[in-house]
C-alpha positions, 0 to 999 in steps of 0.5 A: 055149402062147403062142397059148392065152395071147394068146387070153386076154388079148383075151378079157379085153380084150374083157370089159373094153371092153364093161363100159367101154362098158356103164358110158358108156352108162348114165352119166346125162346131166347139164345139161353135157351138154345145154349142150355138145350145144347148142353143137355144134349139135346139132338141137333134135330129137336132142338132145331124143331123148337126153334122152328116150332115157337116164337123166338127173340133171338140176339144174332149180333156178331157177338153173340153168333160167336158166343153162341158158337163157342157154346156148341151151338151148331151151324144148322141150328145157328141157321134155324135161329137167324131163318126165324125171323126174330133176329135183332135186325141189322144195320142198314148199308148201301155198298156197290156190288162189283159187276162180276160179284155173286148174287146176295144170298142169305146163306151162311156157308161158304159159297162158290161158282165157276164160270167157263165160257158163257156157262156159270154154275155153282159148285158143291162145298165139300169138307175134308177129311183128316187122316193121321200118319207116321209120315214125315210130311216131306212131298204129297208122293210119299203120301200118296203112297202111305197105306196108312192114309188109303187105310184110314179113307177106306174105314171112315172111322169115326174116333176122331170127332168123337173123342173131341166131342168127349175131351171138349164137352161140347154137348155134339148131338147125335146128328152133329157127329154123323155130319162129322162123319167126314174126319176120321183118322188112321189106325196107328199101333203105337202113339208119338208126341207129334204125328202128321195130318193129312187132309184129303177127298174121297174118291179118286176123282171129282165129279165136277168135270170142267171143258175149259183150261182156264176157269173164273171162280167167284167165291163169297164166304162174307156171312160165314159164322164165328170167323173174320172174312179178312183173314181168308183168301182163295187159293186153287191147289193140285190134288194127289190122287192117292191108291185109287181112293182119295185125293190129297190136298195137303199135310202138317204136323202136330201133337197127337192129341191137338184135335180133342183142344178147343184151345186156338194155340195150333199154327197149322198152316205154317209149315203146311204142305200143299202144291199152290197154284199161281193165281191172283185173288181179286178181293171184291170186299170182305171174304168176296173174291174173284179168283182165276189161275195165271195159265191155263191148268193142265188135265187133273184133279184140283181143288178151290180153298180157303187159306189164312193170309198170315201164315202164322195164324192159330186154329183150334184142333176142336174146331178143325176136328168139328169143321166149324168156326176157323176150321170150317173155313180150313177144311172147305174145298170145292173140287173139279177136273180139267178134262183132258180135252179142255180147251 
């Protein structure tokens, strides 16, 4: 009797643990969730698997895509949470879309197509890269010049992101780093206070090759997370080809260590360095513009950015350093080539 009566209680604890299990194992993934996932270091990669794999009851308000984004959570696994489904729905619009306007996209990354003659095509986004240098940030001649910066393009160190990723305790995955493989920064053989950064392009030359002198640009940046759309504008610069391996788009200086801050203290584009084209931005609604040159271009390399309106306003080293929130915004580029025999 006392062995039938021990045999049915572990049965009933059996049954119990499983359904126990089974209720943990369907419990829905919130945003708490994927935060103490990201910082337990968990790999970008399983982390988005989980997200993917379970039922989540995610809170994508604009609030908490920042919150979530101040925590490290990064963009591919932003895009794994809003791509689930579970989203608390938002607010339904209606808004008149300009006839030139580009096509809706549930894309949350900044998006841009050109247009020559009666052929449209979007562009690829590429991210810059940042380099650091003794030069003074007096013309992109003597830039294009500096060994330091060519030196620092060739190696492709590393160094930079992760040592923001340690100083910021951002929790960065594995995979996340390599995606910011694209920052590296210059071998230096003795520090200063303030160094110059240099932003710049691998390679000598766009592989996006344009046939006319006078392109249209459409960009939408409208649904880029952790920014506000209204402190942006498109702008088209001149790049400078520098020593046969990179382009460079523009230069600032700063505090040698303002890339390993998450503090947004860094007025970056104030006395920032760059050869502007003349255009004129048409502002089709938040963060969409129609963007052309006021002439026509002439044969070289350029490149499409994203500028804040005020001058004056503060970036986050960290940020810039991880191309993420306002320094994603910054370090975006679409390049291209006038050809020579563009019409």
């Amino acid at each position: 009797m006392a062995k039938q009566t021990s045999v049915l209680i572990s049965t009933l604890l059996l049954v119990l643990i499983t359904q126990v299990v089974a209720q943990q194992q369907h419990k829905p993934l919130t945003n708490d969730d994927v935060i103490a996932m990201v910082r337990k270091k968990l790999p970008e990669s399983v982390i988005v698997s989980a997200i993917q794999a379970g039922v989540g009851k995610f809170n994508t308000s604009p609030t908490e895509l920042i919150r979530l984004n101040a925590a490290g959570v990064t963009e591919t696994e932003l895009n794994a949470m809003l791509n689930s489904g579970s989203g608390a729905p938002a607010a339904k619009a209606v808004t008149a879309q300009a006839p030139d306007a580009m096509p809706a996209s549930k894309s949350r990354t900044p998006r841009l197509t050109v247009t020559q003659g009666n052929s449209t095509q979007e562009l690829k986004l590429e991210k810059t890269q940042l380099a650091e240098t003794k030069t003074k940030p007096s013309s992109m001649k003597a830039l294009a010049a500096d060994s330091a910066v060519s030196q620092a393009m060739q190696a492709g160190v590393n160094t930079a992101v992760s040592s923001a990723a340690t100083h910021m305790n951002s929790g960065i995955g594995g995979s996340a780093v390599q995606q910011a493989g694209n920052i590296f920064s210059g071998v230096m053989s003795h520090r200063t206070p303030t160094v110059t950064y240099v932003w710049g392009v691998p390679s000598p030359a766009s592989t996006n090759v344009l046939q006319s002198s006078k392109p249209a640009f459409t960009i939408d940046f409208s649904r880029t997370i952790g920014i506000n759309p209204d402190d942006y504008e498109p702008a088209i610069v001149k790049l400078t080809p520098a020593q046969n391996t990179c382009r460079i788009v523009g230069a600032t200086q700063g505090k040698e260590d303002v890339r390993s801050t998450p503090a947004a203290d860094w007025q970056m584009y104030s006395r920032f360095l760059e050869e502007r084209v003349a255009s004129s931005p048409q502002k089709l609604a938040p963060g969409k513009y129609k963007l052309a040159a006021n002439a026509e271009l002439v044969p070289g390399e350029y490149g499409v950015v994203l500028r804040p309106v005020a001058k004056e306003k503060k970036f986050s080293g960290g940020d810039v350093a991880r191309a993420q929130g306002d320094g994603l915004m910054f370090d975006a580029i679409w390049t291209f080539q006038i050809s020579d025999e563009a019409e």
